[in-house]
C-alpha positions as CSV (number, residue, x, y, z in Angstrom):
1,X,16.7,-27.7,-20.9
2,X,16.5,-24.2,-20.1
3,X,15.2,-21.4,-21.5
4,X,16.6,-19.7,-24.0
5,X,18.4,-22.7,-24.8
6,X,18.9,-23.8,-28.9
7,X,18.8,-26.7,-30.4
8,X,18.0,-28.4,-33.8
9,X,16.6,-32.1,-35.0
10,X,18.1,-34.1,-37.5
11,X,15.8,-37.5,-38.3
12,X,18.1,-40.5,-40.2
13,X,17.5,-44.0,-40.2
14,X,21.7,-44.3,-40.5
15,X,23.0,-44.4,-36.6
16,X,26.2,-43.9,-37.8
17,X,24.7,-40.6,-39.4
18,X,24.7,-39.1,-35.5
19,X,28.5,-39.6,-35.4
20,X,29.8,-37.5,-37.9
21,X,29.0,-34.0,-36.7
22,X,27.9,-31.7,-34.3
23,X,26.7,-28.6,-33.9
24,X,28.9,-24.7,-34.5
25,X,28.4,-23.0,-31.2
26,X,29.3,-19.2,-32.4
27,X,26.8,-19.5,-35.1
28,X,23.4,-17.8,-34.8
29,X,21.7,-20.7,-37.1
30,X,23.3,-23.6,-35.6
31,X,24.8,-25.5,-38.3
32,X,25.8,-28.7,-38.2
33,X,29.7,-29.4,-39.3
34,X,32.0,-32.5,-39.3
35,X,35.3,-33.1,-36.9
36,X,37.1,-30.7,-39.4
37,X,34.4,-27.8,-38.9
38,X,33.0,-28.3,-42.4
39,X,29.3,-27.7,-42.6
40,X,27.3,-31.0,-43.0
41,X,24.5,-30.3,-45.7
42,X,21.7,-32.0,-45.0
43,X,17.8,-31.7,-45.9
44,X,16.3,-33.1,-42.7
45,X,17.2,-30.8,-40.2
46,X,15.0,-28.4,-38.6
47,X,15.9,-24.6,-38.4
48,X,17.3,-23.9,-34.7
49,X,14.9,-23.8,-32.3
50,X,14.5,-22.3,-28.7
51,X,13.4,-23.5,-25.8
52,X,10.8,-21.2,-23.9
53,X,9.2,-21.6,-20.6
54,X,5.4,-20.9,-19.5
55,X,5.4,-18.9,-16.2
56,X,1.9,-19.7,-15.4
57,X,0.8,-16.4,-12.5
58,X,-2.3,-16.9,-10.6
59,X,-3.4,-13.1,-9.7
60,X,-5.6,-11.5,-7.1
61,X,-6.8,-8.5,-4.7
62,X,-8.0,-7.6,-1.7
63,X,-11.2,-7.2,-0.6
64,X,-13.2,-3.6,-0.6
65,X,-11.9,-1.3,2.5
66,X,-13.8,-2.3,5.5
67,X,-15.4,0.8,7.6
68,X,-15.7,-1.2,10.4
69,X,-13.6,-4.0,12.3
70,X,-9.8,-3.8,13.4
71,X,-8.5,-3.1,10.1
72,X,-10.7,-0.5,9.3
73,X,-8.9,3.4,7.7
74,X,-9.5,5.6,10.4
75,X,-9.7,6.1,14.2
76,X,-12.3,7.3,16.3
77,X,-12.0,8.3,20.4
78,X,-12.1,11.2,22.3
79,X,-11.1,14.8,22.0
80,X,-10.1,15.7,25.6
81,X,-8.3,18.7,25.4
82,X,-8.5,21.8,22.6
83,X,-5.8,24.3,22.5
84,X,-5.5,27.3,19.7
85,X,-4.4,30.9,19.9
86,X,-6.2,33.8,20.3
87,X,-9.0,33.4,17.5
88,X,-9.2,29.7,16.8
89,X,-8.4,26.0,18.1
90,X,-5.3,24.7,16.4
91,X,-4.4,21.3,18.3
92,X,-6.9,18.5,19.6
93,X,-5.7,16.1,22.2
94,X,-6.9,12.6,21.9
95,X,-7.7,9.2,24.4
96,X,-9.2,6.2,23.9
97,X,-8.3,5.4,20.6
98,X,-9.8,2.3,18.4
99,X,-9.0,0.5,16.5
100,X,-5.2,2.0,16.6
101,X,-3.3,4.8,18.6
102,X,-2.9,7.9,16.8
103,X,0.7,7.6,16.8
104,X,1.4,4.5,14.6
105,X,5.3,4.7,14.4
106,X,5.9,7.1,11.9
107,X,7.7,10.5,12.6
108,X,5.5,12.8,13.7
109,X,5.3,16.6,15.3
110,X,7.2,18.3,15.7
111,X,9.7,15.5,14.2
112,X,7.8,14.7,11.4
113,X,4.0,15.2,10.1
114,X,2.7,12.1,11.5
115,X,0.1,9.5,9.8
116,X,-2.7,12.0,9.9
117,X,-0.7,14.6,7.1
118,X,-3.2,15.9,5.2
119,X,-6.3,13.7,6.4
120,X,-9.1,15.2,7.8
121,X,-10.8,14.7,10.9
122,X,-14.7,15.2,11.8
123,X,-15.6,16.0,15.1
124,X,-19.3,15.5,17.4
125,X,-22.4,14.0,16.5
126,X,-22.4,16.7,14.2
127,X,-19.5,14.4,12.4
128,X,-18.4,18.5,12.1
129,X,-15.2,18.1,9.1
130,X,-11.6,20.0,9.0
131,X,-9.8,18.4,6.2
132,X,-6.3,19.2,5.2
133,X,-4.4,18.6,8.5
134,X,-0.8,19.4,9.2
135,X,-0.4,16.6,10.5
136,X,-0.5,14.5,14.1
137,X,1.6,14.5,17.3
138,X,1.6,11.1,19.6
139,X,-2.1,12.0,21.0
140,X,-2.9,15.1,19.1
141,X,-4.1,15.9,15.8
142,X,-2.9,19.9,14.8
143,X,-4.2,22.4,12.0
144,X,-2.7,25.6,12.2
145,X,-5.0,27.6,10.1
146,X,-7.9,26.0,12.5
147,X,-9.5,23.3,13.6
148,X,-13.7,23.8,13.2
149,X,-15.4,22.9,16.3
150,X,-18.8,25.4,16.0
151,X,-20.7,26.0,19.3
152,X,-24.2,27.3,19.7
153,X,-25.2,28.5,23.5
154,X,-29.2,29.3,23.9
155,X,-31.3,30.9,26.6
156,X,-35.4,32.0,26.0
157,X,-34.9,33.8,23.0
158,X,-31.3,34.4,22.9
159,X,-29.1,32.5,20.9
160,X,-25.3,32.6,20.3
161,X,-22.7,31.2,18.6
162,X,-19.4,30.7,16.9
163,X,-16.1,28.4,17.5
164,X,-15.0,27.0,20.2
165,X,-11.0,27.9,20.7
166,X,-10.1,26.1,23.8
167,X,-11.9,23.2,25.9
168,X,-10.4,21.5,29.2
169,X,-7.0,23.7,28.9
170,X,-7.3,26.8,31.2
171,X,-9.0,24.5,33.5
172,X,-11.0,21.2,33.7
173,X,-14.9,22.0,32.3
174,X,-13.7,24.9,31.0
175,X,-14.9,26.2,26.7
176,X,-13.2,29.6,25.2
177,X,-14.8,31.0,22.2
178,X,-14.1,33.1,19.6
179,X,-16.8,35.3,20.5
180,X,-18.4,37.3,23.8
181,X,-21.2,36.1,25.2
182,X,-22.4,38.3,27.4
183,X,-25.9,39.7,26.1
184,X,-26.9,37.5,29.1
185,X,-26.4,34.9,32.3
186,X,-26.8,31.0,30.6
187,X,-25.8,29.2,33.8
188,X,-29.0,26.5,33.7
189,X,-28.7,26.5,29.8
190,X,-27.3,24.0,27.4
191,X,-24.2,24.5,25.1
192,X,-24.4,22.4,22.5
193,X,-20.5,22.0,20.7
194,X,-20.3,20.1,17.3
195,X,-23.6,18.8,17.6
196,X,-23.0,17.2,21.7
197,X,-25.2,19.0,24.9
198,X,-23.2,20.0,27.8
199,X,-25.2,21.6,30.9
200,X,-23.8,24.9,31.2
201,X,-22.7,26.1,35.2
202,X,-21.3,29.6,34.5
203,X,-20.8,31.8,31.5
204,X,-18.9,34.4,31.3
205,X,-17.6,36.8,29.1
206,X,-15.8,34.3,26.1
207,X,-16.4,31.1,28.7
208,X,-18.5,28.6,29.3
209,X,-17.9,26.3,32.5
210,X,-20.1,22.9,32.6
211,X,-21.1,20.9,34.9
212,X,-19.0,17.5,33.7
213,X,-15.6,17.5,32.3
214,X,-16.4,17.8,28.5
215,X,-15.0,15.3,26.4
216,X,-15.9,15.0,22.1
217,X,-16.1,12.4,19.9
218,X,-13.8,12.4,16.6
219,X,-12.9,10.1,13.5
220,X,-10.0,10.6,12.0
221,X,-8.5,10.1,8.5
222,X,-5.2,9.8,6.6
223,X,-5.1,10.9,3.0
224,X,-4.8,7.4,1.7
225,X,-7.2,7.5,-1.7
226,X,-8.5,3.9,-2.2
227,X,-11.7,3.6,-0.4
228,X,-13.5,1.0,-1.5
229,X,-12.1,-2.3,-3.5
230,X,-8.8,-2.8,-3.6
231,X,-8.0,-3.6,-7.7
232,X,-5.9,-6.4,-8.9
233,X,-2.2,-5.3,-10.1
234,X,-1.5,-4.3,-13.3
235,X,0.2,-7.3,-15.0
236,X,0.5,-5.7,-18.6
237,X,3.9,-5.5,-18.5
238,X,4.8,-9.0,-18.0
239,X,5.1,-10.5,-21.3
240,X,7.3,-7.3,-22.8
241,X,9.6,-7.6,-19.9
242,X,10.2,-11.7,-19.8
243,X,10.3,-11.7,-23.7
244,X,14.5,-11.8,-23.8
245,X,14.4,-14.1,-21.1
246,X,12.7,-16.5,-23.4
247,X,9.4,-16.6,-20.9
248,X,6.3,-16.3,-21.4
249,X,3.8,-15.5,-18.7
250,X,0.5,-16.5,-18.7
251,X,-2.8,-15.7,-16.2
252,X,-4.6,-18.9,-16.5
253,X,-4.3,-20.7,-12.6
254,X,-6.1,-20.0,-9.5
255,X,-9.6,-18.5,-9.4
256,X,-8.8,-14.6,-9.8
257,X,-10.1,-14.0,-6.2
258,X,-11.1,-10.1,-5.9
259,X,-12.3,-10.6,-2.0
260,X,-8.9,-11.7,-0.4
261,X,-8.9,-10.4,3.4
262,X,-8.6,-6.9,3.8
263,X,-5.0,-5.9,5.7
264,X,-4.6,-2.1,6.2
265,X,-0.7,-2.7,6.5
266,X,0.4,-6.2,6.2
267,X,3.4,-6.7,8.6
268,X,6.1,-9.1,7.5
269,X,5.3,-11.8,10.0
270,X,1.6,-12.2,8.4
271,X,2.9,-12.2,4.4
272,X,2.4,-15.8,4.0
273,X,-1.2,-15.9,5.6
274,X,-2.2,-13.0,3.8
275,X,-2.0,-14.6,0.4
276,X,-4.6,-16.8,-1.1
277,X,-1.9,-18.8,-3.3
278,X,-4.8,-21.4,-4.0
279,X,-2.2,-23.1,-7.0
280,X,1.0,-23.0,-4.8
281,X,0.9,-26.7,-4.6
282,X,1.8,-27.2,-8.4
283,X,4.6,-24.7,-8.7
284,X,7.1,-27.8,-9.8
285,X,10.1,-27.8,-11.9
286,X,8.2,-28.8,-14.8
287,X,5.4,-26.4,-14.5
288,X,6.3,-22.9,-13.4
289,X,3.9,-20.9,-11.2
290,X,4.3,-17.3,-9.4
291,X,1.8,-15.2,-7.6
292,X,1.1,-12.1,-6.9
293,X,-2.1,-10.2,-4.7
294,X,-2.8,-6.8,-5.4
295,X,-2.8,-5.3,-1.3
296,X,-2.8,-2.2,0.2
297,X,-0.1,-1.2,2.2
298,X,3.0,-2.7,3.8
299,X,4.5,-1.8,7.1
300,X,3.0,1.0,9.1
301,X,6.8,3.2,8.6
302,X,6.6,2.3,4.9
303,X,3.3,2.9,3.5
304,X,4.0,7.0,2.6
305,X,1.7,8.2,5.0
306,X,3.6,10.8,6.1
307,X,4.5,12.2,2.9
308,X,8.0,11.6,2.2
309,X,8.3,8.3,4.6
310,X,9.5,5.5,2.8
311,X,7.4,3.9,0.4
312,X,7.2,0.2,-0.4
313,X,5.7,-0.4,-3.3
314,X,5.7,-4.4,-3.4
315,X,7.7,-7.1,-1.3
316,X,8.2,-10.7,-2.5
317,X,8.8,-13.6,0.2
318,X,12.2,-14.9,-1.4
319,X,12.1,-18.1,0.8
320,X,8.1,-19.0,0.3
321,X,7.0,-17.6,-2.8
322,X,4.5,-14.7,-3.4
323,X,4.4,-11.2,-4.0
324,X,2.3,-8.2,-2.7
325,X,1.8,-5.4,-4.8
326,X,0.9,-2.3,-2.2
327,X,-1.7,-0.3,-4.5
328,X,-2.7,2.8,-1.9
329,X,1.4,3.4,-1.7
330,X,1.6,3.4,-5.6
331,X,-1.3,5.7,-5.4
332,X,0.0,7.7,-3.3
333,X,3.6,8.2,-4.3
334,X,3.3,7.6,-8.4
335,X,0.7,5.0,-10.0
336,X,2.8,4.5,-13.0
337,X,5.6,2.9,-10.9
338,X,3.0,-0.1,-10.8
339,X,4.0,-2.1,-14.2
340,X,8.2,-1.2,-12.7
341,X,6.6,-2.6,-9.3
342,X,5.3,-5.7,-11.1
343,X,7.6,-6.6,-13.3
344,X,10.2,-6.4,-10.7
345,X,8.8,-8.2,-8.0
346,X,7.9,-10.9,-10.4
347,X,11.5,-11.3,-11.1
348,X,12.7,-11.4,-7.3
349,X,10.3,-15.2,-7.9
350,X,12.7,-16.0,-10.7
351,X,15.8,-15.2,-8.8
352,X,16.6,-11.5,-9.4
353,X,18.2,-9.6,-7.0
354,X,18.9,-5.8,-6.7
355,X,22.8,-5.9,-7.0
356,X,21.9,-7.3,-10.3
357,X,20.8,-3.4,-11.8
358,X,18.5,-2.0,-13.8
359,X,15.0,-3.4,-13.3
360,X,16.3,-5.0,-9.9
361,X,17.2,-2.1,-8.2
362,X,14.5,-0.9,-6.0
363,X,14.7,2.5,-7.3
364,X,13.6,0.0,-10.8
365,X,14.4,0.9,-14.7
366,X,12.5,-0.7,-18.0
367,X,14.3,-4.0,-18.7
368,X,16.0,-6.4,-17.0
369,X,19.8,-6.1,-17.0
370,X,22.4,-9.5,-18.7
371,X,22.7,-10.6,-15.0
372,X,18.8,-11.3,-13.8
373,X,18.2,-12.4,-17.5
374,X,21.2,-15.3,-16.6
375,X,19.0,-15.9,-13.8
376,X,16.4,-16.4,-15.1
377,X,17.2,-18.9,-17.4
378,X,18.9,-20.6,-15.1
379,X,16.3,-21.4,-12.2
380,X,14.9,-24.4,-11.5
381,X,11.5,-23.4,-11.0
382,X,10.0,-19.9,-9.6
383,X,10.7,-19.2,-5.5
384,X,7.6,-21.3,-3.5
385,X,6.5,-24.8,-2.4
């Protein structure tokens, strides 16, 4: 039987009792009547009942953000080049990148904004900030109100300072300030820019040339606003949502894991080994299981980051089972979407599919439309083992 599916019992000790009726199908009570559609009266039969099924979900979430290790949120290297108009540096060009190039294959400048759209990146020992950024090219990060990289230039008892505009772009070893500096000669004397020393060969009027080709260190962030633990998805809706499908969720397999291993964006060849599905096994016609793990971001060109890039706020493996529920994207885009994200994701395991409407579409709606709830009711058992 399925759910939704009605029935009644009728107990006799006459087995010729059975025989004489069955039951009206366009009647909400489901009477019993005889060959000629006369209703059977009859004191031991049970009101119609309805078959309901217990989608048992085991639930859980990743692990707190690392800030350190490949899948760390945010790249450190090397500035090696500073360019900026005539009062300030606007764009910093970057090498060496770790754990991931700057460029991770969304649009970026002059196409689009780039990863980096409104992150912030700190610069030198100094870990000197600019927050805000426009945005990222494929090796540069750009600001154009200014990018703060402060300098301070001393010789005896003279001391100067201000922000440095250009580095490495009229010439290799070469810094441009923002101010003169010509209250005296510090060839000999140490520039020190965002906290890193740099021996200083010539000065001249707003320039500084060293004696090695000057390079800085950076770290650089996106705008993504989950830092530390990831929280398990909102499952709240579940029971309103299933209720005219004749379901009934429940949370009680699997151990509620909160420390599942951190993936910054889980590509779709790693879904399966990103899930911690400890109570897969026992997903069986006769005892219905689903899962879903509260992660952080899908695929690199999905995850919102530039704004207006596409954003995926859950995926469900339709062949293996499982669901992801991408939390930073949610939080990102629109964190009340979650319970929509949820409760439709959850019905991709029970056979929805987004030609079905309403609460399938991927743009999602509040209820399920007659077509998934058909679906439904008609599965086997939930999409896995």
């Amino acid at each position: 039987m399925q759910p939704g599916d009605n029935f009644r019992v009728i107990a006799s000790g006459n087995n010729d009792f059975y025989k004489r009726f069955k039951v009206k199908q366009d009647d909400t009570t489901g009477k019993p009547i005889d060959g000629n559609n006369n209703e059977i009266p009859t004191n031991n039969t049970t009101p119609m009942l309805t078959v309901w099924r217990t989608l048992h979900i085991e639930v859980d979430s990743m692990e707190e953000v690392p800030t350190t290790g490949p899948e760390r949120n945010f790249i450190d290297g090397y500035i090696v080049k500073i360019t900026g108009d005539s009062t300030k540096a606007t764009v910093v060009y970057v090498e060496n990148c770790s754990p991931q190039a700057i460029d991770d294959g969304s649009a970026y400048l002059p196409t689009g904004n780039g990863r980096f759209e409104k992150g912030k990146i700190r610069i030198g020992s100094d870990q000197i900030e600019t927050a805000n950024l426009d945005g990222n090219g494929k090796s540069a990060v750009v600001k154009g109100t200014g990018i703060n990289i402060p300098f301070t230039i001393t010789k005896g008892s003279m001391t100067k300072s201000g922000k440095v505009k250009s580095m490495n772009d009229i010439g290799d070893k070469i810094f441009l300030f923002d101010t003169t500096i010509t209250e005296t000669d510090f060839a000999g004397d140490t520039l020190t820019v965002t906290g890193q020393s740099f021996l200083v060969d010539y000065s001249g009027v707003d320039t500084c040339v060293v004696d090695t080709t000057p390079t800085l260190s950076f770290k650089v962030w996106d705008d993504d606003q989950i830092t530390g633990d990831v929280p398990m998805p909102d499952t709240s809706d579940l029971e309103r949502v299933f209720n005219p499908a004749y379901v009934l969720p429940v949370f009680d397999v699997g151990d509620s894991n909160d420390n599942v291993e951190f993936k910054l964006n889980v590509k779709a060849t790693e879904f399966q080994s990103t899930l911690d599905w400890d109570s897969k096994p026992y997903n069986v016609n006769t005892f219905w299981i689903g899962y879903v793990l509260g992660g952080y971001q899908y695929l690199s060109v999905k995850d919102y980051d530039p704004d207006g890039e596409t954003a995926t706020g859950g995926v469900t493996d339709i062949t293996y089972g499982g669901c992801i529920i991408f939390k930073e994207t949610l939080q990102d885009t629109n964190p009340s979407f979650e319970l929509i994200a949820v409760d439709h994701e959850i019905g991709h395991l029970l056979g929805g599919e987004h030609t079905d409407g309403a609460l399938m579409r991927p743009e999602g709606d509040t209820e399920f439309s007659p077509i998934t709830l058909n679906r439904i009711r008609s599965i086997v058992k939930p999409t896995g083992n």
